[in-house]
N, CA, C and O atoms as a Tripos MOL2 file, in Angstrom:
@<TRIPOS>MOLECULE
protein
  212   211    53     0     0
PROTEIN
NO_CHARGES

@<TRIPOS>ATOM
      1 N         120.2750   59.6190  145.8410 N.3       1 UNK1
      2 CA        121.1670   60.7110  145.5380 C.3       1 UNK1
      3 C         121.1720   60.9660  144.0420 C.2       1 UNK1
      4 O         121.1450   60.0230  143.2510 O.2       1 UNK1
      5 N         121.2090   62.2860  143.6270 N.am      2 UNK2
      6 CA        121.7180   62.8510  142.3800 C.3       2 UNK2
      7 C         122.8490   62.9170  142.0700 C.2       2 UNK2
      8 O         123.5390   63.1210  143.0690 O.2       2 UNK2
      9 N         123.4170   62.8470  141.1760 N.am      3 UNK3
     10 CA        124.9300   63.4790  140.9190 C.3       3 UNK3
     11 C         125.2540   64.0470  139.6750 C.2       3 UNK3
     12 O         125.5390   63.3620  138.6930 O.2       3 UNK3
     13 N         125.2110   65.6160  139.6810 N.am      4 UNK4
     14 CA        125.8220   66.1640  138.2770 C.3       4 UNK4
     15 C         126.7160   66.4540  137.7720 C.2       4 UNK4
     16 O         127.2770   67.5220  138.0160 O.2       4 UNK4
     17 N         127.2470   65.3910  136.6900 N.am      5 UNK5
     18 CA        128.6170   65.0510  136.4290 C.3       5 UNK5
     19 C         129.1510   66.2310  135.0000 C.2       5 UNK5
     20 O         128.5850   67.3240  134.9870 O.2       5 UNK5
     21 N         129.8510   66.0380  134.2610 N.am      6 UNK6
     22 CA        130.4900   66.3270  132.9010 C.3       6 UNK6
     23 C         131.7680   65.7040  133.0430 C.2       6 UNK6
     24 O         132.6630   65.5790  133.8790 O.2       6 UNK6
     25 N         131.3470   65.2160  131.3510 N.am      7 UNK7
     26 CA        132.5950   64.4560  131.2760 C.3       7 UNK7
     27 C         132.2590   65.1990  128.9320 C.2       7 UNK7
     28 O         131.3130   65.4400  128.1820 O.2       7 UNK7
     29 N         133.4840   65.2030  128.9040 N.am      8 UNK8
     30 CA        133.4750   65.8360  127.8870 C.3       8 UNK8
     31 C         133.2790   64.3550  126.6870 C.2       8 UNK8
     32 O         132.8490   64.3420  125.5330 O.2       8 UNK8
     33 N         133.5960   63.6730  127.2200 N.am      9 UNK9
     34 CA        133.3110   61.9560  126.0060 C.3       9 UNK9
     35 C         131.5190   61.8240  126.0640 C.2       9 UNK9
     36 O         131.0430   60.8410  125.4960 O.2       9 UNK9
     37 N         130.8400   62.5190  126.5460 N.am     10 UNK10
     38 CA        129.3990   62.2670  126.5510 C.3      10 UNK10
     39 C         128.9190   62.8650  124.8570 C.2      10 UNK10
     40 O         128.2510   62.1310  124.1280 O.2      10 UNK10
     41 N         129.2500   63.9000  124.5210 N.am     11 UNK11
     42 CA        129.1440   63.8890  123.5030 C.3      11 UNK11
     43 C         129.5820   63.5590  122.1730 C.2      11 UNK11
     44 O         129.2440   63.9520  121.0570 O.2      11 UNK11
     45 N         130.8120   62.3480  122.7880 N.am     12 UNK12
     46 CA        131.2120   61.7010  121.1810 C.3      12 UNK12
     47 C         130.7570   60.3780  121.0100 C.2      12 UNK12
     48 O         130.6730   59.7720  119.9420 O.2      12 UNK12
     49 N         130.3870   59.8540  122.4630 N.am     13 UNK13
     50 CA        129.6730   58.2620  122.6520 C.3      13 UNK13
     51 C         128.7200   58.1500  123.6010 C.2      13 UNK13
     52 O         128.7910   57.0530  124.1560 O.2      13 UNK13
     53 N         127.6760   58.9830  124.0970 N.am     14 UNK14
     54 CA        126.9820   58.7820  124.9930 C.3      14 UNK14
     55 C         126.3190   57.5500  125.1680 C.2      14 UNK14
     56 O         126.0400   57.1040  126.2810 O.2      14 UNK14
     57 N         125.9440   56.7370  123.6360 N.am     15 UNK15
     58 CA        125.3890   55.4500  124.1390 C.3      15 UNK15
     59 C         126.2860   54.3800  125.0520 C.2      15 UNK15
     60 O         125.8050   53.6740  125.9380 O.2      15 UNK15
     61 N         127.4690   54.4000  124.7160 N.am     16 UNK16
     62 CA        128.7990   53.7790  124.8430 C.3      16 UNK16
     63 C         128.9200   54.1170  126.5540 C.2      16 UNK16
     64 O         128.8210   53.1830  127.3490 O.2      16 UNK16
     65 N         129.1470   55.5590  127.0420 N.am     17 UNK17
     66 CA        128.8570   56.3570  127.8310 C.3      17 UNK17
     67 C         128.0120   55.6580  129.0110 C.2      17 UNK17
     68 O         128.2790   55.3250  130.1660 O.2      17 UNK17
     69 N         126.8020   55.5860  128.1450 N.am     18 UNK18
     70 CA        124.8370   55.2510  129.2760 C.3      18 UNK18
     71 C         125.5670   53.5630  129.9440 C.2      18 UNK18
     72 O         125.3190   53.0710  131.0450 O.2      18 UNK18
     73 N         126.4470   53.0090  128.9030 N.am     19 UNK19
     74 CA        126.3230   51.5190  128.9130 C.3      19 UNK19
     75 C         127.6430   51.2380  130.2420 C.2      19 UNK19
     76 O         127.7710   50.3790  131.1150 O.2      19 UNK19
     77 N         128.0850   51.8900  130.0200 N.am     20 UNK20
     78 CA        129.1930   51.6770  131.2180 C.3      20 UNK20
     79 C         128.9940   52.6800  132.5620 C.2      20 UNK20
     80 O         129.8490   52.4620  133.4210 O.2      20 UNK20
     81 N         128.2990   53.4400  132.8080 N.am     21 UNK21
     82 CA        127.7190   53.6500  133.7820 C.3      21 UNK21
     83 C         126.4920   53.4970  134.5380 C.2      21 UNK21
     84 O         126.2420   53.9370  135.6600 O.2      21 UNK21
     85 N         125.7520   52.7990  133.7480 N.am     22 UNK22
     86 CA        124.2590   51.5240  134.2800 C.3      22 UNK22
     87 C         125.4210   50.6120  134.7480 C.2      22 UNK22
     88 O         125.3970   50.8830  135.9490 O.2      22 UNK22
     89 N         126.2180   49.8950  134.6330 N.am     23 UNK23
     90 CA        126.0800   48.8760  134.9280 C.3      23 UNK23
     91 C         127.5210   48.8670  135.9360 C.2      23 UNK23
     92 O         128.4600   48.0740  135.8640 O.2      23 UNK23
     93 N         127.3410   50.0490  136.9010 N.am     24 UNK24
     94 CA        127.8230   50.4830  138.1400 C.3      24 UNK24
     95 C         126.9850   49.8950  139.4150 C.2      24 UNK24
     96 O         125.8220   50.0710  139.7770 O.2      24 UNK24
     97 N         127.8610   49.2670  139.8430 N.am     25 UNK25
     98 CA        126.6400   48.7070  141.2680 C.3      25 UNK25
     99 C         126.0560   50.1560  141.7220 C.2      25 UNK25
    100 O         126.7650   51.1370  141.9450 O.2      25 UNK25
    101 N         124.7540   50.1220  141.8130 N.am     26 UNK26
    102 CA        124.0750   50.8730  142.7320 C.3      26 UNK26
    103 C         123.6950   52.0620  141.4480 C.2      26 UNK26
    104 O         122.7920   52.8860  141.5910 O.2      26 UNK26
    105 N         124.3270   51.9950  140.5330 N.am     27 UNK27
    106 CA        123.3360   53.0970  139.1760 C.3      27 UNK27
    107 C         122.3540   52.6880  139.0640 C.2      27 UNK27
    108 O         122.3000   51.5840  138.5210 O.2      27 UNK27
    109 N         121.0300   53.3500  139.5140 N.am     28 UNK28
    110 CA        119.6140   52.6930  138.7460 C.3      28 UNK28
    111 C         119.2850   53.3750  136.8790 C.2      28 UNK28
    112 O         118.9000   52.9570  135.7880 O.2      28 UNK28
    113 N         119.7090   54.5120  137.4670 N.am     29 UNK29
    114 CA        119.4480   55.3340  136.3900 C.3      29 UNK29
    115 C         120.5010   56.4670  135.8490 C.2      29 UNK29
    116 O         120.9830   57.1880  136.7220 O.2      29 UNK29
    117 N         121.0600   56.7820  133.9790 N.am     30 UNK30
    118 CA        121.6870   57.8950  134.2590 C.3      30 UNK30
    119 C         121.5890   59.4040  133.6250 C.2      30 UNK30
    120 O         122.3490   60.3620  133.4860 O.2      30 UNK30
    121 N         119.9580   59.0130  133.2600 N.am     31 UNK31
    122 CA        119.4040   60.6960  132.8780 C.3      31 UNK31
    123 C         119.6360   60.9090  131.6950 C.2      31 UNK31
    124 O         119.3880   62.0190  131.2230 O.2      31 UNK31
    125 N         120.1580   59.9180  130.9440 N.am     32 UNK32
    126 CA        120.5000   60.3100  129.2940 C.3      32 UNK32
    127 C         119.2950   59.8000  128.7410 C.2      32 UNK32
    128 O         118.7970   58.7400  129.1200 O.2      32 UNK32
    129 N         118.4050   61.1350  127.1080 N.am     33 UNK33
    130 CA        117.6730   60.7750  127.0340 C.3      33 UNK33
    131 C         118.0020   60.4460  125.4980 C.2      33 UNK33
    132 O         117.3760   60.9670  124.5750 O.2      33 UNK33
    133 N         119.0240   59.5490  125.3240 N.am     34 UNK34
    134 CA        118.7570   58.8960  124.0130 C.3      34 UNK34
    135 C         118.0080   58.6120  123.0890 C.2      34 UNK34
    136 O         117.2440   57.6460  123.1140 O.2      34 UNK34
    137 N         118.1020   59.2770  122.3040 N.am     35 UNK35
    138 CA        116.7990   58.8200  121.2410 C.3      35 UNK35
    139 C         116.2220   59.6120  121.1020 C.2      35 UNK35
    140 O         116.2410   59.9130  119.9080 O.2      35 UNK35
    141 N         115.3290   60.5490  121.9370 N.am     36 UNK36
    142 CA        114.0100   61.3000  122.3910 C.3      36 UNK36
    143 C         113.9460   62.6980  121.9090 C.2      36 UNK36
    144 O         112.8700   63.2560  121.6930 O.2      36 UNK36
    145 N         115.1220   63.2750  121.7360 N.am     37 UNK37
    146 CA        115.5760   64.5460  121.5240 C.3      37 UNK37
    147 C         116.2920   65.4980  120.2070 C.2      37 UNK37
    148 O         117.4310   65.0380  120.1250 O.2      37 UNK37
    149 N         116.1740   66.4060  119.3390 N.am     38 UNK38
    150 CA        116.3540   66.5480  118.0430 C.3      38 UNK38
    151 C         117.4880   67.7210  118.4240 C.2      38 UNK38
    152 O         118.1710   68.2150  117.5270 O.2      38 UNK38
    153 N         117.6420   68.1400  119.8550 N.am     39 UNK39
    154 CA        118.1110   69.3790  120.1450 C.3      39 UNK39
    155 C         118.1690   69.6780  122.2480 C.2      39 UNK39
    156 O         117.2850   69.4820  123.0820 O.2      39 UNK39
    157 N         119.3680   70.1110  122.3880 N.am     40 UNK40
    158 CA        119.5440   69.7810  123.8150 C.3      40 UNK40
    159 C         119.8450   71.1680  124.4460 C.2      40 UNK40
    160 O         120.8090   71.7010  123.8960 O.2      40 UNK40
    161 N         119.4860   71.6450  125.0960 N.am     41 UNK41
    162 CA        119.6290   73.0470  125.6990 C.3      41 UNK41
    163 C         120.7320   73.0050  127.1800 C.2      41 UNK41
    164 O         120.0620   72.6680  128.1560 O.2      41 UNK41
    165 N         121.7650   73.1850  127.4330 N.am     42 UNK42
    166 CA        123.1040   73.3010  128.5280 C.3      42 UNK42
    167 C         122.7620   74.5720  129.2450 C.2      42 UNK42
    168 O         123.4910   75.5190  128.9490 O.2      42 UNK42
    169 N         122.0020   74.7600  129.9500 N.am     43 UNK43
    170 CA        122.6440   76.2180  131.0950 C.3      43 UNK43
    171 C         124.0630   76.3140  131.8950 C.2      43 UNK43
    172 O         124.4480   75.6780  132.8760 O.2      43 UNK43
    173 N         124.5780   77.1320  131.2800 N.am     44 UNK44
    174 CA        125.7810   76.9720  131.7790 C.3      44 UNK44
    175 C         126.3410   78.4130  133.2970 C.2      44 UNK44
    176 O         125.8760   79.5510  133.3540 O.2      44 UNK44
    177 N         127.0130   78.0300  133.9250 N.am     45 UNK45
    178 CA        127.5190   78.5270  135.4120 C.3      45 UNK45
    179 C         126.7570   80.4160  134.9850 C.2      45 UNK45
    180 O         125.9100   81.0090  135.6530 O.2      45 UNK45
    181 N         127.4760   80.9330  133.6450 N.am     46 UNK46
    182 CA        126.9940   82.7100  133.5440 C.3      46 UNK46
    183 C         125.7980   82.6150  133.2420 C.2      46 UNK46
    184 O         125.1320   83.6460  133.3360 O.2      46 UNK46
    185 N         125.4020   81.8730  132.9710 N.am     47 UNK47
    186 CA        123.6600   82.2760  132.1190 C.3      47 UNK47
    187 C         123.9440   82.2140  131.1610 C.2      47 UNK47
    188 O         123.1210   82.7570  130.4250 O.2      47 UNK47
    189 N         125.2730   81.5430  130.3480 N.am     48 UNK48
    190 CA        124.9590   81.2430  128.7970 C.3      48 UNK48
    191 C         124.1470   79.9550  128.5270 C.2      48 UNK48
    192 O         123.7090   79.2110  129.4050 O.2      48 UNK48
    193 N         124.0300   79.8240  127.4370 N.am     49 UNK49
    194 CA        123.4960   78.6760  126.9970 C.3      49 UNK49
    195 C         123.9920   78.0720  126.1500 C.2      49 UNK49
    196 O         124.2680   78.7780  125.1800 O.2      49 UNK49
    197 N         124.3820   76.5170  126.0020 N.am     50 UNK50
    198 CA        124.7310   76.0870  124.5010 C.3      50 UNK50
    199 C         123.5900   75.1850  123.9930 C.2      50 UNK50
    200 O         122.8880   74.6750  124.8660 O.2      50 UNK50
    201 N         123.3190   74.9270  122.7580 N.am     51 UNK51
    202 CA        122.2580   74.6430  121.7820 C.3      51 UNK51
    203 C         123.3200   73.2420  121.7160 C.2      51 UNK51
    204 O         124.5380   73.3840  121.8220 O.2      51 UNK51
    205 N         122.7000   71.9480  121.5340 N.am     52 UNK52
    206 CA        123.2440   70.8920  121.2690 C.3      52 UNK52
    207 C         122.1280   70.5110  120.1930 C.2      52 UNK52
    208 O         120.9540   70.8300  120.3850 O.2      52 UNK52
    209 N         122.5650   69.7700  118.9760 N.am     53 UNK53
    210 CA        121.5450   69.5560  118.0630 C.3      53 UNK53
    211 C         122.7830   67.5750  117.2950 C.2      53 UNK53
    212 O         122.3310   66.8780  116.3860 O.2      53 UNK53
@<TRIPOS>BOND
     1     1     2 1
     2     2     3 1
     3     3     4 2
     4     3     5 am
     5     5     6 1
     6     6     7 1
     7     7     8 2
     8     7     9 am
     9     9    10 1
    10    10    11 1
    11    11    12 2
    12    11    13 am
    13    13    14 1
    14    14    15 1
    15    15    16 2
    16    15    17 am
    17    17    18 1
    18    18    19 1
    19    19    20 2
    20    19    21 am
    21    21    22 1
    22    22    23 1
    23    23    24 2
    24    23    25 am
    25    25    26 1
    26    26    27 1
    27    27    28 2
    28    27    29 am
    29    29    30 1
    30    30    31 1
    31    31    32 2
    32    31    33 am
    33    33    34 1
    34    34    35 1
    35    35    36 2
    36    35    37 am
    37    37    38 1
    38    38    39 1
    39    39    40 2
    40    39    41 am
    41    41    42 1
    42    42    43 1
    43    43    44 2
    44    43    45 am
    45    45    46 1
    46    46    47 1
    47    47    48 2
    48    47    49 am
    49    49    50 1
    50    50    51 1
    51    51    52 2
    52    51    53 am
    53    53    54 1
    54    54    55 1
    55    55    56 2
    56    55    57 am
    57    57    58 1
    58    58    59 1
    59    59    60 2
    60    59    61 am
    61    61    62 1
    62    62    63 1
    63    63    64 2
    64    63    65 am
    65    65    66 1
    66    66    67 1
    67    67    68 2
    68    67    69 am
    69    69    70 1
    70    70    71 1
    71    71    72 2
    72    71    73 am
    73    73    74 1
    74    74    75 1
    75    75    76 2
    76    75    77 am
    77    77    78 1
    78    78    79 1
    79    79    80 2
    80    79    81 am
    81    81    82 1
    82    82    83 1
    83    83    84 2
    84    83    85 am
    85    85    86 1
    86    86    87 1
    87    87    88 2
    88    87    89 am
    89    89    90 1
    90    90    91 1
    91    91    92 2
    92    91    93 am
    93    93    94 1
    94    94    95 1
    95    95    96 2
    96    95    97 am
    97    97    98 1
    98    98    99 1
    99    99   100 2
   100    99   101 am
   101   101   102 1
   102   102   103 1
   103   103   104 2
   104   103   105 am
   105   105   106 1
   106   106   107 1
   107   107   108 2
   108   107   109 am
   109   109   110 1
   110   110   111 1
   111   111   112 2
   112   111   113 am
   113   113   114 1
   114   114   115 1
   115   115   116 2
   116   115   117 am
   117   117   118 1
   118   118   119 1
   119   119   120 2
   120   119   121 am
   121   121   122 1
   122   122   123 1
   123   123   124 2
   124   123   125 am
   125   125   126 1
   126   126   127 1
   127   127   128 2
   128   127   129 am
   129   129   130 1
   130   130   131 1
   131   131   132 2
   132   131   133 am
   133   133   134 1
   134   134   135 1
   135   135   136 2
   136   135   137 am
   137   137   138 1
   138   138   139 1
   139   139   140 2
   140   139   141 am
   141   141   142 1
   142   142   143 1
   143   143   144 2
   144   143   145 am
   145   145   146 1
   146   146   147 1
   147   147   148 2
   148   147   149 am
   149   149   150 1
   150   150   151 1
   151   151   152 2
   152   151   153 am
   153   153   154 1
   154   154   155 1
   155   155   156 2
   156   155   157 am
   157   157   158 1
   158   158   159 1
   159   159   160 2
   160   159   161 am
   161   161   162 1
   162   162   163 1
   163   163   164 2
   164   163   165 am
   165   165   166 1
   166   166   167 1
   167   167   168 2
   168   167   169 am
   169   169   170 1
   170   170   171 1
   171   171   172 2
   172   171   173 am
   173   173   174 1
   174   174   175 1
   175   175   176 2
   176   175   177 am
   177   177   178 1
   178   178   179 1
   179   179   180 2
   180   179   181 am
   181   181   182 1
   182   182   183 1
   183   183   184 2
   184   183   185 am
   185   185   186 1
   186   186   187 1
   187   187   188 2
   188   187   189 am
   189   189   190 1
   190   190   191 1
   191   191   192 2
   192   191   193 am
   193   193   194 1
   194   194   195 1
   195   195   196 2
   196   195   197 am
   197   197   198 1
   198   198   199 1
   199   199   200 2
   200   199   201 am
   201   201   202 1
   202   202   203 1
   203   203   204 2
   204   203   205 am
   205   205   206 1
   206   206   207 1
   207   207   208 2
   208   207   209 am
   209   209   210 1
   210   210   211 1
   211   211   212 2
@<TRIPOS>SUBSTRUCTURE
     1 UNK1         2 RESIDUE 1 A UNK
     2 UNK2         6 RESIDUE 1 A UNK
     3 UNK3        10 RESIDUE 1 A UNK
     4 UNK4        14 RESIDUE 1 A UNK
     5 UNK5        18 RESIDUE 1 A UNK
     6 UNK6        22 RESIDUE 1 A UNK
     7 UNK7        26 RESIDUE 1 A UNK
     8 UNK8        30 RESIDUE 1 A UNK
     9 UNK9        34 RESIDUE 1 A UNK
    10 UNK10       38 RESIDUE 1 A UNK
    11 UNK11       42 RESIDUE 1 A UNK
    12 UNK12       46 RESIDUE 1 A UNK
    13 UNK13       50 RESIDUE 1 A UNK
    14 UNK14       54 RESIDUE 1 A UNK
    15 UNK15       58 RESIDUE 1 A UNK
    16 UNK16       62 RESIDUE 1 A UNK
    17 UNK17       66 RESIDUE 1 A UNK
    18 UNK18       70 RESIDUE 1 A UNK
    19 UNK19       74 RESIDUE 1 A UNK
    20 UNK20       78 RESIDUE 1 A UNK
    21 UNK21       82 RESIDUE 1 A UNK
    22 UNK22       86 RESIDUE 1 A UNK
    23 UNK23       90 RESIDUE 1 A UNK
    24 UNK24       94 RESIDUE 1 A UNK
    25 UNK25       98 RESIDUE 1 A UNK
    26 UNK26      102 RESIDUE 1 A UNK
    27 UNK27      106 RESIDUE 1 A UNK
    28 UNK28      110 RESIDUE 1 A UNK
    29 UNK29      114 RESIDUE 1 A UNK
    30 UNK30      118 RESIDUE 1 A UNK
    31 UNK31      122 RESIDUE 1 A UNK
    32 UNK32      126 RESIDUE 1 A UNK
    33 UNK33      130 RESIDUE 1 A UNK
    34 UNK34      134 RESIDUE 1 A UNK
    35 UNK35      138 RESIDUE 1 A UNK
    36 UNK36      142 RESIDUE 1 A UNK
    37 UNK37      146 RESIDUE 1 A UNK
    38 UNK38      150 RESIDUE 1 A UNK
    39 UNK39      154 RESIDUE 1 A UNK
    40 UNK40      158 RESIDUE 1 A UNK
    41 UNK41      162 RESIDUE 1 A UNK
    42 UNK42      166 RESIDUE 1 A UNK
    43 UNK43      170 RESIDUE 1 A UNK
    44 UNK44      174 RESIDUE 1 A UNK
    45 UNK45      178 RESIDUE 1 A UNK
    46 UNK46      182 RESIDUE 1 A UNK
    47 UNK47      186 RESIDUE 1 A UNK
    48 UNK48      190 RESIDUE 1 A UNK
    49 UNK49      194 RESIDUE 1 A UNK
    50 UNK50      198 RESIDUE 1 A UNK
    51 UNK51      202 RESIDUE 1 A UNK
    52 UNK52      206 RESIDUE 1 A UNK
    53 UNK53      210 RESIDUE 1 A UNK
C-alpha cells in the first residue's frame, strides 16, 4: 500500500520526521528524498504549484 499523507512539520524537520516514521512496524519505506534535491515541485488539488527550495 501507498499512503499520501501531509503533515505540515515535514517541512521544519523532515529528517526528524523520516526517523519516526521508518521505525513504524510495517514502514519499509517513506518517500522522503533527503539530501538529493536543491528544489521540490507540490502539485496542488487546482493545478497550482508550490516551488520548495
Amino acid at each position: 500500500l501507498i499512503y499520501d499523507i501531509h503533515f505540515e512539520s515535514l517541512r521544519d524537520h523532515p529528517e526528524k520526521d523520516h526517523e519516526k516514521l521508518i521505525h513504524i512496524p510495517g514502514v519499509l519505506e517513506t518517500g522522503f528524498f533527503l539530501g538529493f534535491a536543491g528544489r521540490v515541485l507540490v502539485g496542488k488539488e487546482g493545478g497550482t504549484i508550490d516551488h520548495w527550495t
